[in-house]
FIKE-594220 format. One line per 2 residues: number of its first residue (from 1); their letters; for each residue x, y, z of N, C-alpha, C. Coordinates in Angstrom, 1 decimal. Layout:
N
NUM> A> X Y Z X Y Z X Y Z | ...
END
This chain:
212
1> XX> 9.4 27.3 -8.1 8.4 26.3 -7.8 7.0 26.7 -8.1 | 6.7 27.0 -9.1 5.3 28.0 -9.5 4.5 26.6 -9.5
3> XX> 3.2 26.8 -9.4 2.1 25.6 -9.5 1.2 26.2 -10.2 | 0.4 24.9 -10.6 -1.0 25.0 -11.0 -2.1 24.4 -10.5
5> XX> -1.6 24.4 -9.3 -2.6 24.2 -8.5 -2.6 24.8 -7.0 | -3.5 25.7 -7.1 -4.1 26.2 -5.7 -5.1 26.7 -4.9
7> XX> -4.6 25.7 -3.9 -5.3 25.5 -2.9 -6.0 26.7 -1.7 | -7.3 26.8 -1.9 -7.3 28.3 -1.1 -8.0 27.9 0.6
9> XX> -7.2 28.0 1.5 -7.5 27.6 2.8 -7.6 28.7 4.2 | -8.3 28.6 5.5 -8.7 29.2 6.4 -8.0 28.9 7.2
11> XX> -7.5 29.7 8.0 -6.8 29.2 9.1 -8.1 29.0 10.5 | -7.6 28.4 11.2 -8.7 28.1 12.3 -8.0 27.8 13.6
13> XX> -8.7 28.0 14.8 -8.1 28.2 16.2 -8.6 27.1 16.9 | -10.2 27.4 16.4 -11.0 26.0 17.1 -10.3 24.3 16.8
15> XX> -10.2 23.8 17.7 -9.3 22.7 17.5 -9.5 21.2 18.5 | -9.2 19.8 18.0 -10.1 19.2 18.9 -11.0 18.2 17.8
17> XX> -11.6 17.0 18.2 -11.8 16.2 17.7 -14.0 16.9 18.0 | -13.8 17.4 18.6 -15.6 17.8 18.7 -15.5 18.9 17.2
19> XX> -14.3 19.8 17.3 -14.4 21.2 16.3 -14.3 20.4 14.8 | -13.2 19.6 14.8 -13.1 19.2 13.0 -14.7 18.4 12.9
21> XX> -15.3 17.7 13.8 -17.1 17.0 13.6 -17.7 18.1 13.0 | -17.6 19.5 14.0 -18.4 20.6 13.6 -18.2 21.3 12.4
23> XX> -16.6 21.4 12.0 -16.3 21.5 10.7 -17.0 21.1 9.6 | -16.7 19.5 9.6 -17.4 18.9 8.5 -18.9 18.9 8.5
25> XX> -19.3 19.5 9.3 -21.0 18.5 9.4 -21.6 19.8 9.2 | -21.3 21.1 9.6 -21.6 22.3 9.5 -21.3 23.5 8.2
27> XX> -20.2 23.1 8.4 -19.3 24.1 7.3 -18.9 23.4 5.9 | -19.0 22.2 6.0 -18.9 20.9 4.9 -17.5 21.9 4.3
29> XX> -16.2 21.6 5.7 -15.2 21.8 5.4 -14.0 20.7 6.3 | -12.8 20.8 5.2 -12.1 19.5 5.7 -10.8 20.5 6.6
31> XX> -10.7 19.9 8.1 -10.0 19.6 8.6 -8.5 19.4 8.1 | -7.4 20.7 8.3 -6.4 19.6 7.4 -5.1 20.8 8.7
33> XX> -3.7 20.3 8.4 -2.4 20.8 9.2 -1.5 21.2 7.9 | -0.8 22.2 8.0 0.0 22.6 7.0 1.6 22.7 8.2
35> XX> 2.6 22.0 8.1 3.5 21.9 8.8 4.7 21.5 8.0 | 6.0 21.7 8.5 7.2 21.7 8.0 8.2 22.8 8.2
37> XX> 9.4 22.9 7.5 9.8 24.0 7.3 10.6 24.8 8.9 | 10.3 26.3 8.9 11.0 26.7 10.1 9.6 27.0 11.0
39> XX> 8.5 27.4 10.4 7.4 27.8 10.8 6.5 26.5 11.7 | 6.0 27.0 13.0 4.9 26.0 13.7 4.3 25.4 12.6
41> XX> 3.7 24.5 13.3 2.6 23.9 12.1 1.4 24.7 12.3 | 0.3 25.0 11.4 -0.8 25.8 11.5 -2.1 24.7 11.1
43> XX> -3.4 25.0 12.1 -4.1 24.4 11.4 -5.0 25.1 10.4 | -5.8 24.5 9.5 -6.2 25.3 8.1 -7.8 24.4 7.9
45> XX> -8.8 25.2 7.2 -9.6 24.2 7.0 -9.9 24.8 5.6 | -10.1 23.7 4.4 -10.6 23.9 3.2 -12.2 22.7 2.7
47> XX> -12.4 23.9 1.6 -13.6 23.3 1.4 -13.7 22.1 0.8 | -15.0 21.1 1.5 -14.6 19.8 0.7 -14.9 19.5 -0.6
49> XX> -15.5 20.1 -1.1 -15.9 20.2 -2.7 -14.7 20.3 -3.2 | -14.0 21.9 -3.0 -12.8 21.8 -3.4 -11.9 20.7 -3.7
51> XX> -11.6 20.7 -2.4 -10.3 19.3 -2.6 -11.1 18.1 -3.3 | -11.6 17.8 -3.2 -12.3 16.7 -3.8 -12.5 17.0 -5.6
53> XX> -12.2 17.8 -5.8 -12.0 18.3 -6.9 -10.3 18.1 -7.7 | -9.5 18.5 -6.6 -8.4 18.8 -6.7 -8.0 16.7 -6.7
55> XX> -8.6 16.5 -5.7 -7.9 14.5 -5.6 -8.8 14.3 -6.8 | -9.2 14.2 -7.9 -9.9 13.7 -9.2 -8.4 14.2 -10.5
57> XX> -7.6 15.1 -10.0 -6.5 14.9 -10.5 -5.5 14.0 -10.3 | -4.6 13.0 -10.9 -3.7 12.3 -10.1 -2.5 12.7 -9.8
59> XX> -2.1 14.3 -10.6 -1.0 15.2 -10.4 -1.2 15.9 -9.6 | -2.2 15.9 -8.9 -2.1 16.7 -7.5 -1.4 16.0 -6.6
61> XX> -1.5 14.9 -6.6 -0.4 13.9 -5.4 1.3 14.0 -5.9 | 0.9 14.5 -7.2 3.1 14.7 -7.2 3.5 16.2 -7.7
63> XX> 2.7 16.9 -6.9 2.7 17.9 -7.6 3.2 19.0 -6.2 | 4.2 20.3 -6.5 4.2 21.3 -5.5 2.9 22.0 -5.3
65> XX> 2.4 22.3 -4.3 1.3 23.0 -4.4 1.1 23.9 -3.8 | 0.6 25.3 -4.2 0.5 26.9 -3.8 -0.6 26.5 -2.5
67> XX> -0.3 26.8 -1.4 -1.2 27.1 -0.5 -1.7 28.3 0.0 | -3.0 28.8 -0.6 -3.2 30.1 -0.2 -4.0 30.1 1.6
69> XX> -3.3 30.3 2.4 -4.0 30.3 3.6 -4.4 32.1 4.0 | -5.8 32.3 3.9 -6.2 34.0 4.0 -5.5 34.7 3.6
71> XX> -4.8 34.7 2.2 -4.3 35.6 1.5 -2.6 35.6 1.4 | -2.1 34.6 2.5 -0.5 34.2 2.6 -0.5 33.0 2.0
73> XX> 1.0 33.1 0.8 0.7 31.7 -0.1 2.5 31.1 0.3 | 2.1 29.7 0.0 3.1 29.2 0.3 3.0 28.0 -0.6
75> XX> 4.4 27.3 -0.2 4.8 26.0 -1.5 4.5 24.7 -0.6 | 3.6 23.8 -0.7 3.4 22.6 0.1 3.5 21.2 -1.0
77> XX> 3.3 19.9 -0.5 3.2 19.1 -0.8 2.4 18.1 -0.1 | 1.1 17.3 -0.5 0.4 16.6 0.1 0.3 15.7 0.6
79> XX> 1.1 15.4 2.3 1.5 14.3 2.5 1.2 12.9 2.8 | -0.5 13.3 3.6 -1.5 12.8 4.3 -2.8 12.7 3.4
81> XX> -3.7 11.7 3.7 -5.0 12.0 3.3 -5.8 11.0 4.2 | -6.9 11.4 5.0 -7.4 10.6 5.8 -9.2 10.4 5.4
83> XX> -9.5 9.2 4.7 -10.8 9.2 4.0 -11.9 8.2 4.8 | -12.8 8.9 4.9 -13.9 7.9 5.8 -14.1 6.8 5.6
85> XX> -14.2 5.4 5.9 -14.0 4.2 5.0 -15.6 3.8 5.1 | -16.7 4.3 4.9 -17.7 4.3 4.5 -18.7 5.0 3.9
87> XX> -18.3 5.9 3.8 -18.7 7.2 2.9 -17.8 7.9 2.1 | -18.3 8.9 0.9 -17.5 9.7 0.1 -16.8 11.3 0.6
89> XX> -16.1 11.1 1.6 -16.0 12.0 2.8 -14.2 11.8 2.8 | -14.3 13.1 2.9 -12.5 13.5 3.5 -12.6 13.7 4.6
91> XX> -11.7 13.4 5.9 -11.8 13.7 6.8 -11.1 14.5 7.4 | -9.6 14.4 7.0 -8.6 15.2 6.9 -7.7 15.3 6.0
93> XX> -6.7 16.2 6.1 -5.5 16.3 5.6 -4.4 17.2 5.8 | -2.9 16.2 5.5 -1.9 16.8 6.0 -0.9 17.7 4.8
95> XX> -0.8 18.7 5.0 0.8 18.9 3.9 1.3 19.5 4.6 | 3.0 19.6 3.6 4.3 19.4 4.4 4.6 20.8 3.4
97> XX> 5.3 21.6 4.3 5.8 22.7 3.8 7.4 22.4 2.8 | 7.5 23.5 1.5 8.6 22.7 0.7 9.4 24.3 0.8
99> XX> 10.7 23.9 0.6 11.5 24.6 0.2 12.5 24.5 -1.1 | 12.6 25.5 -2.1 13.7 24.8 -3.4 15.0 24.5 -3.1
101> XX> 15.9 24.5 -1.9 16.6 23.9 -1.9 16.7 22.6 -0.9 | 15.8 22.0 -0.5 15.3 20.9 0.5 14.8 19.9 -0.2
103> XX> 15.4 18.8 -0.4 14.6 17.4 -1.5 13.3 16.8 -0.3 | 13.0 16.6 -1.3 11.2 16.3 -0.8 11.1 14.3 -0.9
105> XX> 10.3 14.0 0.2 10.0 12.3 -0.3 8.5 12.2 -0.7 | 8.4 12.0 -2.1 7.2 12.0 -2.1 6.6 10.4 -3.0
107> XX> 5.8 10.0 -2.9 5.5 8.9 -3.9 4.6 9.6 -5.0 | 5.1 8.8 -6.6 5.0 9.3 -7.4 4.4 8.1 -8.5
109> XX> 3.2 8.3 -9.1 2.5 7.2 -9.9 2.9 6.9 -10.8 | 2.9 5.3 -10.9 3.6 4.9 -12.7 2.9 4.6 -13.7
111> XX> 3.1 5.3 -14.8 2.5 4.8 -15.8 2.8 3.8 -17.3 | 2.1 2.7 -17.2 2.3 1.3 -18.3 2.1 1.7 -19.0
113> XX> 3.2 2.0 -20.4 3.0 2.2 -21.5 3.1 0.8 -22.1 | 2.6 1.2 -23.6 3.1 -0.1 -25.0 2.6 -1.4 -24.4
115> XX> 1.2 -1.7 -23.3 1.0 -3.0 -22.7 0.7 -3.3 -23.9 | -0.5 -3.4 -24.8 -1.0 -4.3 -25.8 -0.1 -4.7 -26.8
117> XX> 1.4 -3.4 -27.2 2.0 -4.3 -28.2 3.5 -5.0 -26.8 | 3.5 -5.2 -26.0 4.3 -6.0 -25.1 4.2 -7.3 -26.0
119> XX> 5.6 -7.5 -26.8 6.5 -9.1 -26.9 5.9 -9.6 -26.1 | 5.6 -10.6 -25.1 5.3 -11.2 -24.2 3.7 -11.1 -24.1
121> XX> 2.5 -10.2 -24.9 1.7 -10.2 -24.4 1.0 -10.1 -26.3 | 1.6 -10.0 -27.0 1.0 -9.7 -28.5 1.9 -11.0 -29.2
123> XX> 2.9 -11.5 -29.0 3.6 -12.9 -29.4 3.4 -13.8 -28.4 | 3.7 -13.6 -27.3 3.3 -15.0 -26.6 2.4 -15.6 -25.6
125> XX> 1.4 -14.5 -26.0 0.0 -14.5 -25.3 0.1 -14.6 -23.7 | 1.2 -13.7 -23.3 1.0 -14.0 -21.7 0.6 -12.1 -21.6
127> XX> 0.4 -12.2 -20.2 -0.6 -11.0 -19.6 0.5 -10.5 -18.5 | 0.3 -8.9 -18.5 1.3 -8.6 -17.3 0.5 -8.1 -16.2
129> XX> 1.2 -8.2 -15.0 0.3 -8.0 -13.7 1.6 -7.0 -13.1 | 0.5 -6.1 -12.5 1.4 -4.5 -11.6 1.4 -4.5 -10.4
131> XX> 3.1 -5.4 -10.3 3.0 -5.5 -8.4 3.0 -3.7 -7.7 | 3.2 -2.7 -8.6 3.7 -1.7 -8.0 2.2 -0.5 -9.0
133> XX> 2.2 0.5 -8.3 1.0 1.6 -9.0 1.9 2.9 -8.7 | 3.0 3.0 -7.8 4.0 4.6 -7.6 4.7 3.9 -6.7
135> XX> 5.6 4.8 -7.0 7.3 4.3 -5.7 7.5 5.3 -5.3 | 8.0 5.6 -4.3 8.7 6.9 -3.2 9.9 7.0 -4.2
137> XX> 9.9 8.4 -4.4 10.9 9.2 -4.8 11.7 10.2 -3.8 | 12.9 10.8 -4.3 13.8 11.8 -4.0 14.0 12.7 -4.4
139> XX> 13.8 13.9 -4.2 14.1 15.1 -5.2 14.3 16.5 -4.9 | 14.5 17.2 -5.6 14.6 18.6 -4.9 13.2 18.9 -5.4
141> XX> 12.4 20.0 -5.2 10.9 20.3 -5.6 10.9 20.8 -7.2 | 11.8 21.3 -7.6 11.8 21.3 -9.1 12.1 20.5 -10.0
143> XX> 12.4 19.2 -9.5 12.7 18.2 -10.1 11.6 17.2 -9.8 | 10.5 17.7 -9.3 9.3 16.3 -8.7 8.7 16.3 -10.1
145> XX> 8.6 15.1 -10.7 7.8 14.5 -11.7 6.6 14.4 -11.4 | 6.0 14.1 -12.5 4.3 13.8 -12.2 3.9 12.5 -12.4
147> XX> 4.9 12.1 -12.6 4.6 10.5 -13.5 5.9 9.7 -13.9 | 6.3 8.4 -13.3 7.1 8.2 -14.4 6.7 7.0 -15.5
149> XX> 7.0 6.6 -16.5 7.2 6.1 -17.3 7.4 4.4 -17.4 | 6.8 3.2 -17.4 7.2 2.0 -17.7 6.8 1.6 -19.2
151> XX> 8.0 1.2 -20.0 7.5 0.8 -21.2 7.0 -0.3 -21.4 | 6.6 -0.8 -21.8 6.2 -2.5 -21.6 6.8 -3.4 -22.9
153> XX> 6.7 -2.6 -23.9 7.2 -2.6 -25.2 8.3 -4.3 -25.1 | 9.6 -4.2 -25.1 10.1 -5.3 -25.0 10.1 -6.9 -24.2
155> XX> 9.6 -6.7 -23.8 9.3 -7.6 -21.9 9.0 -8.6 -23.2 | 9.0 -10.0 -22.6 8.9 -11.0 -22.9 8.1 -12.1 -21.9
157> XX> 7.3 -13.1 -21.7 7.1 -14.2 -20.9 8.1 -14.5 -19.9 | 7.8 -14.1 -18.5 9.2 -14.6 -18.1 10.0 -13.7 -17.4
159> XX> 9.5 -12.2 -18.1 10.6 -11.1 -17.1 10.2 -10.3 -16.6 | 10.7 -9.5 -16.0 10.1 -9.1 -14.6 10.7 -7.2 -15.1
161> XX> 10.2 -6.6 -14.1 10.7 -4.8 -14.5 11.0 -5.0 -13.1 | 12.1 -4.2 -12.8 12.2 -4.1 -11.4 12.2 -2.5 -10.9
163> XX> 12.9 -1.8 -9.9 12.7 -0.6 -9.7 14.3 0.0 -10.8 | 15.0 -0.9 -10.2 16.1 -0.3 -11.1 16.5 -0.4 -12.5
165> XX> 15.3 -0.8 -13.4 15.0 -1.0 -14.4 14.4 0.3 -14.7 | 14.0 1.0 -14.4 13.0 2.2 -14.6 14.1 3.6 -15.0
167> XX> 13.6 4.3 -16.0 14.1 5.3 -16.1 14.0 6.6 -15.3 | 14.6 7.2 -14.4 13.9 8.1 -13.5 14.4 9.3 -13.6
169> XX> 13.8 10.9 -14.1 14.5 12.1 -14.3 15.7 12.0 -13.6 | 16.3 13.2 -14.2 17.6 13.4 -13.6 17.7 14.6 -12.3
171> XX> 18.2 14.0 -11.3 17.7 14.9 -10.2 16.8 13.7 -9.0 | 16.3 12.7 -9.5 15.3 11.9 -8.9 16.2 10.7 -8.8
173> XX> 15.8 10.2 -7.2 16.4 9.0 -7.0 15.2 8.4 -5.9 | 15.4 6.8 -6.3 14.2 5.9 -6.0 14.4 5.9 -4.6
175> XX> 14.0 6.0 -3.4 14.6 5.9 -1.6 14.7 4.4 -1.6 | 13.9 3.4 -2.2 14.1 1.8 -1.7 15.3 1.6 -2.6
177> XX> 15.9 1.8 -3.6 17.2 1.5 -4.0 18.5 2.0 -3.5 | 18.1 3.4 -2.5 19.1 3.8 -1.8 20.0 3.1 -0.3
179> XX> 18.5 1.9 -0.2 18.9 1.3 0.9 19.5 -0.2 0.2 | 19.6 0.1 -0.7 20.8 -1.5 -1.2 19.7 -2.6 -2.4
181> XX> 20.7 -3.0 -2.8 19.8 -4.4 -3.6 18.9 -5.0 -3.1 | 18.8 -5.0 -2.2 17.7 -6.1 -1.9 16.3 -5.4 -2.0
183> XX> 16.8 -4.0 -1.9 15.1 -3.8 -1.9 14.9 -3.4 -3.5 | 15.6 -4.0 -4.5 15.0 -3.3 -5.8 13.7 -4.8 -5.9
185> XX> 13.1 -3.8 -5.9 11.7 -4.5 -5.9 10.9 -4.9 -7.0 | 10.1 -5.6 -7.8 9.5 -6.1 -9.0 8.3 -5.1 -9.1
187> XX> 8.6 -4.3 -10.5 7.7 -3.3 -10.5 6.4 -3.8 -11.2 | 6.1 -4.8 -12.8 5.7 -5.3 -13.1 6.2 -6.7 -14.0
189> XX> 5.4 -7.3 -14.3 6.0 -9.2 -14.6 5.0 -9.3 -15.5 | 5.8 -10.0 -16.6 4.8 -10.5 -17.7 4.5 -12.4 -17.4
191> XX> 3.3 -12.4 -17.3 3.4 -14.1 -16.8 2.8 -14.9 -17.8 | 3.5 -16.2 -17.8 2.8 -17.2 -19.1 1.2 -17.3 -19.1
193> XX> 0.7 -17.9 -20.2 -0.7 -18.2 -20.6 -0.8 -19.2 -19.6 | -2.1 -19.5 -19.2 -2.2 -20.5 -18.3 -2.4 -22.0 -19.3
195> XX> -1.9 -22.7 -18.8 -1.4 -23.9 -20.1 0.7 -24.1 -19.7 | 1.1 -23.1 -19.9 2.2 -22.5 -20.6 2.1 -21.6 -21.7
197> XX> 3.5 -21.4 -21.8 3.7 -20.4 -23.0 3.2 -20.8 -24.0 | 3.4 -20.0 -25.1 2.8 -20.0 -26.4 4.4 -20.9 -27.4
199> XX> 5.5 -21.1 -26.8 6.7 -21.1 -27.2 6.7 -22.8 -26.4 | 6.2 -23.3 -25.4 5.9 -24.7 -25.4 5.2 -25.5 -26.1
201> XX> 3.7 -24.6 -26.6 2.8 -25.0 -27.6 3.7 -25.2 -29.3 | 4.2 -24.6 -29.5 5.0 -24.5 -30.4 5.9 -25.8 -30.3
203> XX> 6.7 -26.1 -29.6 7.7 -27.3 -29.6 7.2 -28.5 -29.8 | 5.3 -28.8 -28.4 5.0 -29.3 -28.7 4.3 -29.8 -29.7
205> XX> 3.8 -28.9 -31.1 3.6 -29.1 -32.9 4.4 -30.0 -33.1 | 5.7 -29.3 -33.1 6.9 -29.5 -33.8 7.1 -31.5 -33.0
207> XX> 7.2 -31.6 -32.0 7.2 -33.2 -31.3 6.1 -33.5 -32.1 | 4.8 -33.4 -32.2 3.8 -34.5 -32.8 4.2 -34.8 -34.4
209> XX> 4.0 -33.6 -35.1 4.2 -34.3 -36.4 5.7 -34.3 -36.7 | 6.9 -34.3 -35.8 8.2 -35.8 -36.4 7.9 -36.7 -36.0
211> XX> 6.7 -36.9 -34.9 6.7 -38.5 -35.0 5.5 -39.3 -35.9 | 4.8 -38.5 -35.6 3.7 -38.7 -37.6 4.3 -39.0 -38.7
END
């Protein structure tokens, strides 16, 4: 489970909704719990520059990550993120201790390939809209992807991508399709030109001049 990304963090005693204020406002350090596994949970504080460095990647959210806490390193994954909703401030954060033989749930971002030459969007002038941006995955930690893949390529006016349409590593299973059909969910939909299709406009040519 080697990473490329780590995280170098303090452990801390002071604890308490007065201590993480003094944290941040003093030490312009974030507040965060490192828990899971067989071990208590510990709390840890890292710098907010840092991580805010580290969230400007979007493979840090599907990624195992080395936690260096005072010189003891460990394998975590980032489970939590708690952001001020008025300023550019972390407030906290959580990760969850991993093991290589323990499958991990983590959500994992999708990425739309082939949109501009999309059938449906380069032939029939319709436009696709992304009910979904990442789905919760299954995995053991050497199997966590960073990304998966939607092609857009074939789609047509009209059809929809769903979860179980998606190609997903081997090792990796979707958690909402574990719980049955109903939850395979609409990942992205190519929808007609407003008017209609471009394949109505067409019929309707073809109607005016046989009766011309």
């Amino acid at each position: 489970m080697s990473s490329e990304y780590t995280v170098n963090a303090k452990a801390r005693a002071d604890v308490g909704k007065g201590a993480s204020r003094r944290l941040r406002r003093l030490a312009s350090e974030v507040p965060a719990i490192v828990y899971g596994g067989e071990k208590a949970p510990q709390m840890i504080s890292i710098a907010h520059k840092d991580l805010v460095w580290f969230l400007e990647d979007e493979a840090f959210f599907s990624s195992v990550l080395t936690m260096d806490i005072d010189g003891a390193k460990e394998s975590v994954v980032i489970k939590d993120l708690h952001r001020h909703p008025a300023k550019p401030q972390i407030l906290h954060a959580d990760f969850l201790r991993v093991s290589a033989d323990t499958k991990i749930t983590l959500h994992v971002p999708l990425h739309f390939t082939n949109e501009e030459a999309c059938h449906g969007v380069k032939m029939q002038g319709g436009s696709i809209t992304h009910a979904m941006s990442d789905i919760e995955v299954q995995c053991l930690p050497k199997d966590l992807p960073e990304f998966i893949e939607v092609d857009m390529t074939a789609l047509e006016v009209g059809q929809t991508v769903h979860i179980s349409d998606l190609t997903l590593p081997a090792g990796v299973e979707s958690t909402a399709l574990a719980l049955g059909e109903d939850h395979d969910s609409a990942v992205a939909v190519v929808q007609a030109p407003r008017g209609g299709s471009s394949a109505d406009d067409e019929e309707g040519a073809e109607g005016e001049s046989e009766e011309s």
